[in-house]
C-alpha positions in Angstrom: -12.9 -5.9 30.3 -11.4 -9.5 29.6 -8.1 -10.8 30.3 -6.8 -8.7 32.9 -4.2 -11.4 33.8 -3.0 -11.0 30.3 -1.2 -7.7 31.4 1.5 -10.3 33.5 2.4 -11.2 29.9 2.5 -8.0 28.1 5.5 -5.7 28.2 5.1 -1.7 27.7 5.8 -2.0 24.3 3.2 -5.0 23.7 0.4 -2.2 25.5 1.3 0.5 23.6 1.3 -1.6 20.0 -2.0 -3.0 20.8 -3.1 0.9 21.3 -2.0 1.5 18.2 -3.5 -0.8 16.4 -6.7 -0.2 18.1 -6.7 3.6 17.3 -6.5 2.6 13.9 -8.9 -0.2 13.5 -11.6 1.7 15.4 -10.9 5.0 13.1 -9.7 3.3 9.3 -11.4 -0.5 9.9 -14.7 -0.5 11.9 -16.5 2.5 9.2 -15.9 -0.3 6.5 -16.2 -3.6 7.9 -19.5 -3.9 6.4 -18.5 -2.5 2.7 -15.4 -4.6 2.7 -17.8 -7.9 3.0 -20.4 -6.6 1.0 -18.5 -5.7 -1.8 -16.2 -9.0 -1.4 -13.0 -6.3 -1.9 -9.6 -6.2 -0.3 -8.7 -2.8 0.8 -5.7 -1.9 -0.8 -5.4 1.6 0.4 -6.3 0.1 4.1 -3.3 -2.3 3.5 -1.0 0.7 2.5 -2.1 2.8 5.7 -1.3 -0.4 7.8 2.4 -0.7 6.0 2.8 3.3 6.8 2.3 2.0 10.7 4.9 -1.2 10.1 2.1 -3.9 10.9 3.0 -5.5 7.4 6.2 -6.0 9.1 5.1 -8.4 11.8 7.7 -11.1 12.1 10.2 -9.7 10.1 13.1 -8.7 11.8 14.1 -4.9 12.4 17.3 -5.2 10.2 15.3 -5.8 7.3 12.6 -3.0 8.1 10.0 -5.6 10.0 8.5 -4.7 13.1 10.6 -7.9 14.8 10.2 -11.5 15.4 7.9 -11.6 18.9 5.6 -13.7 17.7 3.4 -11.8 21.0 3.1 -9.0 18.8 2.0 -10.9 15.7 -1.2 -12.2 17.8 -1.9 -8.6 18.9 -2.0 -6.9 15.6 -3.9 -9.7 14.3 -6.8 -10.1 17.0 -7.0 -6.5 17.3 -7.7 -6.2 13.6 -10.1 -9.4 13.8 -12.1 -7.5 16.4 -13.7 -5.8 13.1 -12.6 -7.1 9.9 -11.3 -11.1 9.8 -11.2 -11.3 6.3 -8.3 -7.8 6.9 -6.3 -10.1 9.3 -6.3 -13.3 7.2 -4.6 -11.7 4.4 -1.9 -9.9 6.6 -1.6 -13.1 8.0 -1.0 -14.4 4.6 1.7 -11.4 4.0 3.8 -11.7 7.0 3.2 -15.2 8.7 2.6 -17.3 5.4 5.1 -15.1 2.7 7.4 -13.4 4.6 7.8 -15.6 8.4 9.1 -18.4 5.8 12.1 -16.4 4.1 13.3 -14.8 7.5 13.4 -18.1 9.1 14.8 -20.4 6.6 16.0 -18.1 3.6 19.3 -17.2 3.2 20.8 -13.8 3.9 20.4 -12.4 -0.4 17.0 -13.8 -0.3 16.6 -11.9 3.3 17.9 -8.6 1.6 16.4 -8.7 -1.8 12.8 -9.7 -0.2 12.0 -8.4 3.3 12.9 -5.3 3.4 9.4 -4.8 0.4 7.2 -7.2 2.4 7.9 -5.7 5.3 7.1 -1.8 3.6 4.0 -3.4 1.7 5.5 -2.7 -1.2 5.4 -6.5 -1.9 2.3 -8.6 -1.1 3.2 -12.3 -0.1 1.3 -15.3 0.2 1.5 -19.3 0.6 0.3 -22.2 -1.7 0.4 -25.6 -0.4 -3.0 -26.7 -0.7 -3.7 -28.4 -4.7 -7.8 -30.0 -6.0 -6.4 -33.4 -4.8 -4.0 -32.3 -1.5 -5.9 -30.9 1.0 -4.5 -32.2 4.5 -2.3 -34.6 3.2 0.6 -32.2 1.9 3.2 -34.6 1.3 0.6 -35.8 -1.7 1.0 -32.5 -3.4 1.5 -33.6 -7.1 3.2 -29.9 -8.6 6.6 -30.4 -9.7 9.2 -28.2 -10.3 11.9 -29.6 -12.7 15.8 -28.3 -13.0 16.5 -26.9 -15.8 19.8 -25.1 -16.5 19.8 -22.1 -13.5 15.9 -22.3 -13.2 13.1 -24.5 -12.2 10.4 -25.3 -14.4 7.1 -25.2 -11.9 4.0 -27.3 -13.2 0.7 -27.8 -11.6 -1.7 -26.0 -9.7 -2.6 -25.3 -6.8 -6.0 -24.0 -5.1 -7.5 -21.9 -2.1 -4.6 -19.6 -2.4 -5.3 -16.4 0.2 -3.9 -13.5 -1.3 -3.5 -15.3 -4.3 -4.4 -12.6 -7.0 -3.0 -10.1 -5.3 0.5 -12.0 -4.2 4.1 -10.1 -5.5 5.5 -13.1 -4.4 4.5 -16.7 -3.1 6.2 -19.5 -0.7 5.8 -22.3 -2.9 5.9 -26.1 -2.6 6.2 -28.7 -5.3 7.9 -31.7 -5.8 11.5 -32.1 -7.0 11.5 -35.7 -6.1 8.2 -37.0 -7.3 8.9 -40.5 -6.1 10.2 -39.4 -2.7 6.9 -38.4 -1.1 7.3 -35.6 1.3 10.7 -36.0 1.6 11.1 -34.8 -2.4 9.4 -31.3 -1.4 11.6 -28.3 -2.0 10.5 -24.5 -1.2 10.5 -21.7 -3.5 10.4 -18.0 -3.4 8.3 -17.9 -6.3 7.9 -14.3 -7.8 4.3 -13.8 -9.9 5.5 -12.0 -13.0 6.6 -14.1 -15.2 5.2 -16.5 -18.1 3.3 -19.3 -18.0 2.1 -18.2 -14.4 -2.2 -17.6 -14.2 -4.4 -17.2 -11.5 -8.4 -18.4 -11.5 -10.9 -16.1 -10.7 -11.4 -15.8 -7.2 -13.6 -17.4 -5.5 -17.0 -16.3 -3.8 -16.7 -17.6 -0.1 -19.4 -17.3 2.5 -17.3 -15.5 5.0 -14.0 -13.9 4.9 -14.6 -12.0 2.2 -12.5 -8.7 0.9 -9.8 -11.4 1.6 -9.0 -13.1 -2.1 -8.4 -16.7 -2.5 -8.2 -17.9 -5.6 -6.7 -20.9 -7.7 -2.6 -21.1 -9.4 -1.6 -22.4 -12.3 2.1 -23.7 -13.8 2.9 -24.3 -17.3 6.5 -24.7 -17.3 6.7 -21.6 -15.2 10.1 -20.6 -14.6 11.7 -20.0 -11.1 15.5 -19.3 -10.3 17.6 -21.4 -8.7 18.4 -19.1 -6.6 15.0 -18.9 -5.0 15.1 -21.9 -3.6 14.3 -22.5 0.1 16.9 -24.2 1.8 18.5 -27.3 0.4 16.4 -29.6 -2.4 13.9 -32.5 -1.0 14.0 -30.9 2.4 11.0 -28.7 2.1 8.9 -30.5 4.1 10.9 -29.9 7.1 10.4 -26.2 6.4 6.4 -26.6 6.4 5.9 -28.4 9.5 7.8 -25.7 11.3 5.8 -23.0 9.6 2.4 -24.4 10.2 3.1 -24.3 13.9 3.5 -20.2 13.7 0.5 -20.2 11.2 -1.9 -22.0 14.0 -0.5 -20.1 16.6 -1.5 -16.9 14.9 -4.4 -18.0 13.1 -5.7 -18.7 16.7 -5.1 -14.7 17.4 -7.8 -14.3 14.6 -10.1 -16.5 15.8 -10.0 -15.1 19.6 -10.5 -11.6 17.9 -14.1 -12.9 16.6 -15.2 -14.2 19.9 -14.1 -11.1 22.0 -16.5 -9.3 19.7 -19.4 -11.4 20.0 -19.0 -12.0 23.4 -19.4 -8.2 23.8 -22.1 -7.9 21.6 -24.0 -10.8 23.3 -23.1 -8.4 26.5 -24.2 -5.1 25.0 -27.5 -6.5 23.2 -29.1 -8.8 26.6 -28.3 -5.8 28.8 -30.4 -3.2 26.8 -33.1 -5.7 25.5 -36.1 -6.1 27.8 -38.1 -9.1 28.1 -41.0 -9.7 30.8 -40.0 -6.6 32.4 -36.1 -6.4 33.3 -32.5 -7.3 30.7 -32.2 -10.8 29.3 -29.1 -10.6 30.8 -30.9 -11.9 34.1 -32.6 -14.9 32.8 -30.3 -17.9 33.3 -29.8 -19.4 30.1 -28.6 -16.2 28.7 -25.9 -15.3 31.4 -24.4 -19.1 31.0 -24.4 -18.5 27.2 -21.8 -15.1 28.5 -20.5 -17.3 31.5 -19.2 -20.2 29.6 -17.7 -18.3 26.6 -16.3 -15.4 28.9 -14.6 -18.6 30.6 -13.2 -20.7 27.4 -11.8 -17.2 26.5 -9.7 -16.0 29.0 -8.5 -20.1 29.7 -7.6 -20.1 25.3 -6.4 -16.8 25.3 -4.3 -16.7 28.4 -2.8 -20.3 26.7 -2.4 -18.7 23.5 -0.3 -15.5 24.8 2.0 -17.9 27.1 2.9 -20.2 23.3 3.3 -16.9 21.6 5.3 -14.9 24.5 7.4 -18.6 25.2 7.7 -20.3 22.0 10.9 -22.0 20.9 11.3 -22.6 17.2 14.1 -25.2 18.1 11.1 -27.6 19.5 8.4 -29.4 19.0 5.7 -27.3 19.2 3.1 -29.5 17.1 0.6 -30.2 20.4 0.9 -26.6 21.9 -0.3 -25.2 18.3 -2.7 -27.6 17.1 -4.7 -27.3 20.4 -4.7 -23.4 20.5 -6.0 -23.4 16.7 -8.0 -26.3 17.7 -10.1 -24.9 20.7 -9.8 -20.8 20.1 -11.2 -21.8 16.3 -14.3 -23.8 17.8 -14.8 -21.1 20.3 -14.9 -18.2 17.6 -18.0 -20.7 15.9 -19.3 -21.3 19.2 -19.9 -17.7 20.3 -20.9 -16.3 17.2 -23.8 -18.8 17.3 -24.4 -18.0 20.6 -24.5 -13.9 19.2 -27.3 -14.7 16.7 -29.1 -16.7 19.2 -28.8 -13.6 21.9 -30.0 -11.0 19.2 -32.5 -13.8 18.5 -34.1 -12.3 14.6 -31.6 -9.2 14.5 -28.7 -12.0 14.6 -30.0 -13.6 12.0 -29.8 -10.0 9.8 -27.5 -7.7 8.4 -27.8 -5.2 10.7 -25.9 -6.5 13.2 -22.0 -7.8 12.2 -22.4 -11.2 14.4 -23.9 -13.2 11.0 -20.9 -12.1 9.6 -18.6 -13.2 13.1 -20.1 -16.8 12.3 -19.0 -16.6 8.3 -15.8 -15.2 9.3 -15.4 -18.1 12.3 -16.1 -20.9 10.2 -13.1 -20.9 7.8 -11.0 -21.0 11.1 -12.1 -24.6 11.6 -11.2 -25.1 7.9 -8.0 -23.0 7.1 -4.7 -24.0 8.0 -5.5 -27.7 8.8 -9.1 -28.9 10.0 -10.3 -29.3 13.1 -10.1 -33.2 12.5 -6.5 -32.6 11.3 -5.5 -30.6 14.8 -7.3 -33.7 17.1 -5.0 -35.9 15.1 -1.6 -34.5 15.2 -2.3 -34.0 19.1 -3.3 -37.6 19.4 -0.4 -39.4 16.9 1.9 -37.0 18.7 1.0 -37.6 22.1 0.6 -41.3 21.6 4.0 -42.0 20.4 5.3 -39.9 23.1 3.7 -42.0 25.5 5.1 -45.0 27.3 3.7 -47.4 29.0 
């Protein structure tokens, strides 16, 4: 029904994945949506079925077990399973994009071998922590240090909002081992969960995206080989910036896999509701409410398979990926809203799943840099690009 010029971007393969995923979502996802947000739960037995089919390898190349790099494929798996359960997709995302994406692109090839081939089988559950009480979008204020000591690291500090946090095997960590450097004294770490002085909060209770943990971290001279280290020391923040630009472009998958299933709801629900004697599908200011988020859809999608089908990790992608996660996350709020105002009281129940489209939308104006954050890299970016 949508994007029909989306199959001029999709190779055989790409059609016959996003079948797969489908079959799946509609027979193991879609019966327990609702419990999985009701009970505030992640679905460990749904995340082992989904390893059995390889989409915990998404991004991680065949070699190592992964279902490959195309980053195409990533935003298949991950809309399809948004279509029915966004709090499901966040935490893969967390797995593969956030834990795993970072090791296969910048780890070196014993940290490849001892660590993808798990992620990619779910045998290992990954995860990111950048974000600390006092360093929200400002990352290169992050105040957790990690201090050399003998053939380890001490890590100190905490951090907070941590998807998949209590449930992590292993986390991508950042923390300063140049305090007085500023962002260029950031150094990556493959940090691995079970060991001393290592804690997590309880998690927390979020409005929407729940059944997907996030939780708190805490450091007391926790101790992290040297040999997990990311790359070279102080040059950590390099590796972020490059990873947040694959972590927008696929958050944006999640965030168009909310819309297309409001949009169809606000389809199904004015078509078979009768007002004054015919559909509210044929009073005006229900058809533009369709009209105008059928057509920021298929413009944000199309733009958001052509980045993921065309990206280049050797450039600058900071404008491309800020404005797909900018405009596909307002969208996802946007149509929800419009799904509850459609179903008019039933939207504003239970009983319909578009309340809990809007709870689920809302974090992706939040999560992974704010919608403030996007408009700012495209403007500092573009502006010093610019000459007159």
């Amino acid at each position: 029904m949508f994007g029909e010029l989306l199959n001029l971007l999709e190779t055989e393969e790409h059609k016959l994945l996003r079948e797969t995923v489908r079959k799946f979502v509609r027979e193991r996802v879609a019966p327990i949506a609702h419990q999985i947000d009701e009970k505030d739960e992640f679905p460990k037995e749904i995340f082992k079925e989904m390893a059995e089919l390889g989409f915990t390898g998404i991004l991680i190349p065949e070699e190592y077990g992964g279902f490959g790099e195309d980053l195409l494929s990533a935003c298949i798996v991950l809309e399809e399973i948004a279509r029915e359960s966004p709090a499901l997709s966040l935490s893969l995302l967390a797995h593969s994009v956030l834990g795993a994406h970072p090791i296969t692109r910048f780890g070196n090839e014993k940290q490849k071998r001892k660590y993808l081939p798990k992620l990619a089988k779910g045998e290992m559950i990954g995860a990111l922590a950048i974000t600390e009480p006092d360093a929200g979008s400002d990352t290169s204020s992050i105040k957790t240090t990690a201090k050399e000591d003998k053939d380890k690291f001490l890590i100190n500090g905490s951090k907070i909002f941590i998807t998949n946090g209590s449930i992590a095997d292993i986390i991508i960590l950042y923390a300063k081992t140049s305090p007085d450097k500023g962002k260029d004294g950031i150094s990556a770490f493959i940090f691995e969960t079970n060991v001393p002085g290592f804690s997590v909060s309880k998690n927390f209770e979020k409005i929407g995206m729940r059944g997907s943990p996030t939780s708190g971290l805490f450091f007391d001279n926790t101790p992290c080989p040297k040999e997990n280290l990311i790359g070279k020391k102080d040059e950590g923040f390099k590796i972020l910036v490059k990873c947040f630009e694959v972590e927008r472009i696929t958050i944006a998958a999640i965030s168009i896999g909310i819309t297309l299933s409001a949009i169809e709801w606000q389809i199904r629900y004015s078509k078979e509701r009768k007002q004054f004697g015919k559909p509210i599908s044929e009073f005006q200011m229900i058809s533009e409410k369709i009209a105008n988020n059928t057509a920021n859809l298929e413009v944000i999608r199309t733009y958001l398979y052509l980045l993921a089908k065309n990206y280049d990790f050797n450039k600058d992608n900071r404008i491309e990926s800020a404005t797909v996660k900018l405009l596909a996350g307002e969208l996802g709020v946007k149509a929800s809203l419009d799904a509850i105002q459609i179903l008019g009281g039933y939207g504003y129940t239970k009983e319909y799943p578009v309340e809990r489209y809007l709870r689920d939308a809302k974090l992706m104006d939040i999560g992974a840099g704010t919608s403030e954050i996007m408009r700012y890299i495209i403007s500092s970016v573009i502006l010093k690009k610019y000459r007159v």
